[in-house]
VOTI-916929 format. One record per residue: residue number from 1; x negated, y negated, z of N, C-alpha, C, CB in turn. Coordinates in steps of 0.2 Angstrom, whole numbers. Last residue first. Glycine has a CB too. Example, Ala and Ser with C-alpha at 12.3 -4.5 7.8 and 13.67 -1.06 7.14 Angstrom:
BEGIN
{2; {-64; 11; 35}; {-68; 5; 36}; {-64; 0; 39}; {-70; 3; 29}} {1; {-66; 28; 39}; {-62; 22; 39}; {-66; 16; 39}; {-57; 22; 45}} 
//
This chain:
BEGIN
{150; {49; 149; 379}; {45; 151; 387}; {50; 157; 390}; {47; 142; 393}} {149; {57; 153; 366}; {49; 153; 368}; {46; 154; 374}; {47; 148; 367}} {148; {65; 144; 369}; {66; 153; 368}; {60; 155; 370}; {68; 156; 361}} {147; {61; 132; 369}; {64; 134; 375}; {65; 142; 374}; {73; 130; 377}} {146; {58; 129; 355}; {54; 130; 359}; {55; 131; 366}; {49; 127; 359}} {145; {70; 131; 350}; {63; 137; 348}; {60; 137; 352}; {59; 136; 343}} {144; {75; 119; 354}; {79; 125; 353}; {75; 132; 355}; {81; 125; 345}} {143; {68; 110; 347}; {66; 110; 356}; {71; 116; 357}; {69; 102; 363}} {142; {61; 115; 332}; {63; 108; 338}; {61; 112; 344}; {74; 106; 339}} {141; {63; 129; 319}; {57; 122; 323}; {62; 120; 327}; {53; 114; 318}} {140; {60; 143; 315}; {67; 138; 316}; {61; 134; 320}; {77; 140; 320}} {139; {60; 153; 300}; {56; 150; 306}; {62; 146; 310}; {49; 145; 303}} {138; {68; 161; 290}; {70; 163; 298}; {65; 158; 303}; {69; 172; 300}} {137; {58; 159; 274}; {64; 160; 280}; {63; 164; 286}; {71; 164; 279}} {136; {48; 149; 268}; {46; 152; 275}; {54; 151; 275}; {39; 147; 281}} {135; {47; 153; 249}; {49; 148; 256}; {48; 153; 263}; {58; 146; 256}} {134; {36; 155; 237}; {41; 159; 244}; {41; 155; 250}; {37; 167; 247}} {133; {29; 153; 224}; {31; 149; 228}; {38; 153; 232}; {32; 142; 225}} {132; {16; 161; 216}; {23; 161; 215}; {26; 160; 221}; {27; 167; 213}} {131; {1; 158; 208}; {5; 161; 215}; {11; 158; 216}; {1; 159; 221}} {130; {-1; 154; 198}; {-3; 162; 197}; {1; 165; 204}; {-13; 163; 198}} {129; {-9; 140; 204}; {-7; 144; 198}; {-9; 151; 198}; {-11; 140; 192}} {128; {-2; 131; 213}; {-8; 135; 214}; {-6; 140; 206}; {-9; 140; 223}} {127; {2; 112; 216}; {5; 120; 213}; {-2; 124; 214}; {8; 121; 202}} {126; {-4; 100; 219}; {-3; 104; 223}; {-1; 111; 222}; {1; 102; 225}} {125; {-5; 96; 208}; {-11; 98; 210}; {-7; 100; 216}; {-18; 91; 210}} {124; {3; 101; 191}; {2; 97; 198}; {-3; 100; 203}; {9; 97; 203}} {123; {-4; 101; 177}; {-3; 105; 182}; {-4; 100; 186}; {-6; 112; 182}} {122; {-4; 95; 159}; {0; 93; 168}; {0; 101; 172}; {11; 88; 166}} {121; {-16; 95; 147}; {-11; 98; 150}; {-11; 97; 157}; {-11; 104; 148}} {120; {-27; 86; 139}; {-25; 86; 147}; {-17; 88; 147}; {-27; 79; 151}} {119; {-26; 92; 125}; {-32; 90; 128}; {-31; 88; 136}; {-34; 85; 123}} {118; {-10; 92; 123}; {-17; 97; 121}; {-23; 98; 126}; {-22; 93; 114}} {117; {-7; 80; 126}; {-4; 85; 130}; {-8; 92; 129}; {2; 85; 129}} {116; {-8; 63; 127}; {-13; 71; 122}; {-12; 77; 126}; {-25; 72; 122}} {115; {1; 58; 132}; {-3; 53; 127}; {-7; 60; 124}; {-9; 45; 132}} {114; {5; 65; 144}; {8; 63; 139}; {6; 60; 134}; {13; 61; 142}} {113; {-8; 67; 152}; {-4; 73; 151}; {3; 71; 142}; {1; 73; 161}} {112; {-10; 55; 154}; {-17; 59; 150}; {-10; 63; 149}; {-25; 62; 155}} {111; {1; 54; 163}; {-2; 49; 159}; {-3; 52; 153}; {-7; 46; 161}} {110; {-2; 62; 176}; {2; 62; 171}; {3; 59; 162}; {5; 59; 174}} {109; {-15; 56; 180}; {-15; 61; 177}; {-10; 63; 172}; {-16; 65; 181}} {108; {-11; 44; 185}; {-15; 44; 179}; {-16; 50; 174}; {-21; 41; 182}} {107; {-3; 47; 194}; {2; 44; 188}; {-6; 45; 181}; {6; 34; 191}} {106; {-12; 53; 202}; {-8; 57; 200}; {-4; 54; 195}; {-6; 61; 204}} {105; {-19; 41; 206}; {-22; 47; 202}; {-20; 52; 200}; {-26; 50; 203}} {104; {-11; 34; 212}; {-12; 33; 206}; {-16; 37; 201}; {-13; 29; 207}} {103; {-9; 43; 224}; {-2; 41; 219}; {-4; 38; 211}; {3; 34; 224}} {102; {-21; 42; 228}; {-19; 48; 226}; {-13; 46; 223}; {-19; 54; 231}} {101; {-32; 30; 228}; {-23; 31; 230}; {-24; 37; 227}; {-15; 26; 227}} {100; {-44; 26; 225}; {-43; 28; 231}; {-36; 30; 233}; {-46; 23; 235}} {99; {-48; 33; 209}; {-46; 28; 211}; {-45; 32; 218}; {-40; 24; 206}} {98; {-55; 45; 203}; {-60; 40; 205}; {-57; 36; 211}; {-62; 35; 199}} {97; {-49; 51; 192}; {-56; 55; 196}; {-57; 51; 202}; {-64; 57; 191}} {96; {-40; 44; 185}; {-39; 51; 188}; {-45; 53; 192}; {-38; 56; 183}} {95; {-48; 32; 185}; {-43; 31; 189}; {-41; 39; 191}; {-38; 27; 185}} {94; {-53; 40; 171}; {-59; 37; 179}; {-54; 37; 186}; {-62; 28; 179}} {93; {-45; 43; 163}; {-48; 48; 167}; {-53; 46; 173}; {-51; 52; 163}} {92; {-40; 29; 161}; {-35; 34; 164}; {-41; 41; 166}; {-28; 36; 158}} {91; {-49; 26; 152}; {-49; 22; 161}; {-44; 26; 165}; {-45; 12; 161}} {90; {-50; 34; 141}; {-58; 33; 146}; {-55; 31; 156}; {-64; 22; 140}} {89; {-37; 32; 137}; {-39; 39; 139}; {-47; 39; 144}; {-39; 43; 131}} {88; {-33; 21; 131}; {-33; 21; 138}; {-35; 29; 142}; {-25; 18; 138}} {87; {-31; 24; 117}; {-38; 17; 121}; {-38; 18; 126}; {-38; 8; 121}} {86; {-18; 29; 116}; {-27; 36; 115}; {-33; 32; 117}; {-31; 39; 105}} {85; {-6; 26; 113}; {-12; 24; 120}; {-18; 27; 122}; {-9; 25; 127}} {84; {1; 31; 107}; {-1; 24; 104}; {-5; 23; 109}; {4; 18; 102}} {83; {5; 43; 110}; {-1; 43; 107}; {-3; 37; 103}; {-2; 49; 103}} {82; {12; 35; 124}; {11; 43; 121}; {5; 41; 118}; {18; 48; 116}} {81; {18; 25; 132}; {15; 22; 124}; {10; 29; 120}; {7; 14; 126}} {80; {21; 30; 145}; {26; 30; 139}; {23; 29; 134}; {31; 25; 139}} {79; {8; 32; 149}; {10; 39; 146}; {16; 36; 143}; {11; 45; 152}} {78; {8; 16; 156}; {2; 19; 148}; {5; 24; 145}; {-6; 23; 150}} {77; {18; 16; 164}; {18; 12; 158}; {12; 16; 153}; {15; 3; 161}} {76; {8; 24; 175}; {15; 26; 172}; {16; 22; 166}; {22; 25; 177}} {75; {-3; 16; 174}; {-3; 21; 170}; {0; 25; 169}; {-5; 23; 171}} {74; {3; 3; 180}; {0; 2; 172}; {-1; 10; 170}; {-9; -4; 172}} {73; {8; 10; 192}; {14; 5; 186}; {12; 5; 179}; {15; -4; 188}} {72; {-4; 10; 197}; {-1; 16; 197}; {5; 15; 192}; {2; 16; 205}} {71; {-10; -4; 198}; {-11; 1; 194}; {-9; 8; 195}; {-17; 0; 194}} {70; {1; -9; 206}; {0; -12; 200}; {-4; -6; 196}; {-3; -20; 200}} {69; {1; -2; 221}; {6; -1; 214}; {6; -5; 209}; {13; -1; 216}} {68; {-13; -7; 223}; {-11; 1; 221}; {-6; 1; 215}; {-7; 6; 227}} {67; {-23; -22; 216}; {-16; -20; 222}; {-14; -10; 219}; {-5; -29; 220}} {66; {-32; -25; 208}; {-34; -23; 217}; {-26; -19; 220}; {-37; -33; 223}} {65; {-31; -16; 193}; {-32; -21; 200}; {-31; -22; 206}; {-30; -26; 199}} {64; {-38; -7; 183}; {-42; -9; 187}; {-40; -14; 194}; {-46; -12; 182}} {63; {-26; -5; 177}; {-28; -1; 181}; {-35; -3; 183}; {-27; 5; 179}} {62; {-25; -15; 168}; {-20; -17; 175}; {-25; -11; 180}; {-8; -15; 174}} {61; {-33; -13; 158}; {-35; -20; 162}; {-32; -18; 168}; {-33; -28; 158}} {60; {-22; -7; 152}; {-29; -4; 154}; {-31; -8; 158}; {-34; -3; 148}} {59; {-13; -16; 151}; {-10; -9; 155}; {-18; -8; 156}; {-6; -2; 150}} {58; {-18; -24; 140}; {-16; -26; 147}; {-16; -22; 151}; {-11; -28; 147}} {57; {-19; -14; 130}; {-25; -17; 131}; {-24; -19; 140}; {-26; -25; 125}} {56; {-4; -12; 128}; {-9; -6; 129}; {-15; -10; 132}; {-12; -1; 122}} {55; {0; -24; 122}; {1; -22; 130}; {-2; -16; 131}; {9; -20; 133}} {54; {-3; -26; 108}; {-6; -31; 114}; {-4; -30; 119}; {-4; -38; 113}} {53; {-2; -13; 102}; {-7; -17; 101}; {-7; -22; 105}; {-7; -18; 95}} {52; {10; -11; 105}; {6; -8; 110}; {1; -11; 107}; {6; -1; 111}} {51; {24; -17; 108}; {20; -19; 105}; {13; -18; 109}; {23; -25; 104}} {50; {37; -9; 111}; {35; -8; 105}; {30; -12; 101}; {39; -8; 103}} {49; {39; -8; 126}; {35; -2; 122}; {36; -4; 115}; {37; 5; 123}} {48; {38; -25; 135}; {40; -20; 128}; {37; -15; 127}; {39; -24; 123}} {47; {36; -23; 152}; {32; -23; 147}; {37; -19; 141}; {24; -20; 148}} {46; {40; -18; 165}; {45; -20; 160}; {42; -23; 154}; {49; -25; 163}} {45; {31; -12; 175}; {36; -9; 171}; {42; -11; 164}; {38; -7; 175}} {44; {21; -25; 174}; {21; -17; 174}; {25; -14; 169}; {22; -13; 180}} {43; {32; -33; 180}; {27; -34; 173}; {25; -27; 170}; {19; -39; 176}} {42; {32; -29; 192}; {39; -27; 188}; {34; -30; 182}; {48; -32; 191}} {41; {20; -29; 195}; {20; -22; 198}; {29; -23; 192}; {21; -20; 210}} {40; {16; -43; 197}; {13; -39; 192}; {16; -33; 192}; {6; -38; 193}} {39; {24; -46; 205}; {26; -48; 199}; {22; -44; 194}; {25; -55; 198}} {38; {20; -41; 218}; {25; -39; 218}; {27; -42; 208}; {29; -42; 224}} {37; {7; -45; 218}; {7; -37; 220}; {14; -38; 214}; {8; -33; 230}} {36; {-3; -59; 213}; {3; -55; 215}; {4; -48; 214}; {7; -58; 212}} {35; {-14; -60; 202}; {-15; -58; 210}; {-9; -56; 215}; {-17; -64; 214}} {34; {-12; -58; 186}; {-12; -62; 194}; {-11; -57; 198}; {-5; -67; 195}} {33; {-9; -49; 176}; {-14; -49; 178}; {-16; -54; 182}; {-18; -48; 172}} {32; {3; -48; 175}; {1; -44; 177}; {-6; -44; 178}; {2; -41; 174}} {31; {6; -61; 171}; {8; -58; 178}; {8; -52; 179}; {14; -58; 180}} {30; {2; -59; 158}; {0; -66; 163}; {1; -64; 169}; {4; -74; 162}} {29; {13; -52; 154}; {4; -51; 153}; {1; -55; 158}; {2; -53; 144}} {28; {22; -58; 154}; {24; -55; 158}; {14; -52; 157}; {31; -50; 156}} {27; {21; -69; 144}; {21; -70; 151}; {19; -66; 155}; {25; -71; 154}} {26; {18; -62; 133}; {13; -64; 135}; {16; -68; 141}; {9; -68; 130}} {25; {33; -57; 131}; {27; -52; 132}; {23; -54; 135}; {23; -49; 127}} {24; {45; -68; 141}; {39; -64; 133}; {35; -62; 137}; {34; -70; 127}} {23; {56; -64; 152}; {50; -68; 152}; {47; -64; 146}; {45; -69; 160}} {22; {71; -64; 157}; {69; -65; 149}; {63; -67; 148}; {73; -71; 145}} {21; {74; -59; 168}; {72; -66; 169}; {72; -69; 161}; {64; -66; 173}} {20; {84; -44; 169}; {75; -47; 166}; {79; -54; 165}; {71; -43; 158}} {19; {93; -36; 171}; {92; -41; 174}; {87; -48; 173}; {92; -37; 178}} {18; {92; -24; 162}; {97; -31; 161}; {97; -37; 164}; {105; -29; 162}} {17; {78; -21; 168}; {79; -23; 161}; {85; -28; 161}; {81; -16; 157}} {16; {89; -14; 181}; {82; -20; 182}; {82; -24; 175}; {74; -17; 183}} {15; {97; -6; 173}; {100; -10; 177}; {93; -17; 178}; {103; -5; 184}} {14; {87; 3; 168}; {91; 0; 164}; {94; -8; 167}; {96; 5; 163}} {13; {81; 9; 180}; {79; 3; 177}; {81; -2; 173}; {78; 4; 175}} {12; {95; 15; 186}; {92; 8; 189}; {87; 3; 186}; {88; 10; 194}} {11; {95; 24; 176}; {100; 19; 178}; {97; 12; 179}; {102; 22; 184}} {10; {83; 32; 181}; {83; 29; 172}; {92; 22; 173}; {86; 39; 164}} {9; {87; 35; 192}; {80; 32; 192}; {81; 28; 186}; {74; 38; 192}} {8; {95; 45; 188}; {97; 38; 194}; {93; 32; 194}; {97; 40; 203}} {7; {91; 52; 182}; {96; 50; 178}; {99; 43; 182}; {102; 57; 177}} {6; {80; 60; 192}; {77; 54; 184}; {83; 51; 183}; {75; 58; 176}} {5; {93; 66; 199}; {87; 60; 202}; {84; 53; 197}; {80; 65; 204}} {4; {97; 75; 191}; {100; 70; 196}; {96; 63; 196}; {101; 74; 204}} {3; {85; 83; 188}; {89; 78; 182}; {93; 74; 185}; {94; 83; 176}} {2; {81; 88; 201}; {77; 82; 198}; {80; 78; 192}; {70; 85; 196}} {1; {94; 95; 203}; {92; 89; 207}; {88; 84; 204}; {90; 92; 214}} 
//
């Protein structure tokens, strides 16, 4: 289901990508770092990965800015630039410890996870390590259960 899912997900980008406006690097740099939620957040993700000497810098900058999903975007965007993004390891671990969205402290963590996978190996923070996940069968919830009940 989750390869379903990525494979829909990676679609879609593709699809946004062919859609792209055609705006250069340094535009889309410009609109990431404006006040708009919504331009900066597709700036985010549509930044070239193959010029990380001048979008890495930006991406770092993005996780400082006021709107969530712009800095949740800049540090999914960071973990693609893997170990061209070792400058962003200081702001990605603040945003992991620090930022007020848990969505973005958990993209930050990913991140770290892919840029030095050594040095911050990915456990989700929900998993419990060591304790082997057993679904609850036979409960049954609604108004069903709770008429048996009385």
């Amino acid at each position: 289901m989750r390869v379903q899912t990525g494979l829909v997900l990676l679609l879609c980008l593709l699809a946004c990508v062919g859609c792209s406006n055609g705006k250069s690097t340094d535009e889309l740099i410009a609109d990431l770092k404006s006040g708009k939620e919504k331009e900066g957040v597709f700036a985010a993700r549509t930044l070239p990965g193959g010029d990380a000497e001048k979008v890495v810098p930006a991406l770092i900058e993005g996780l400082r800015h006021r709107g969530n999903d712009i800095r949740r975007s800049a540090a999914i965007k960071l973990g693609g630039f893997r170990e061209q993004a070792k400058d962003a390891i200081p702001a990605l671990q603040k945003a992991e410890q620090n930022d007020g969205d848990a969505r973005v402290r958990e993209a930050a963590g990913i991140a770290l996870s892919r840029i030095d996978p050594e040095q911050f190996p990915y456990t989700p923070k929900a998993a419990k390590v060591g304790v082997p996940y057993t679904p609850k069968v036979g409960k049954r919830s609604g108004v069903a259960s709770q008429k048996k009940k009385r």
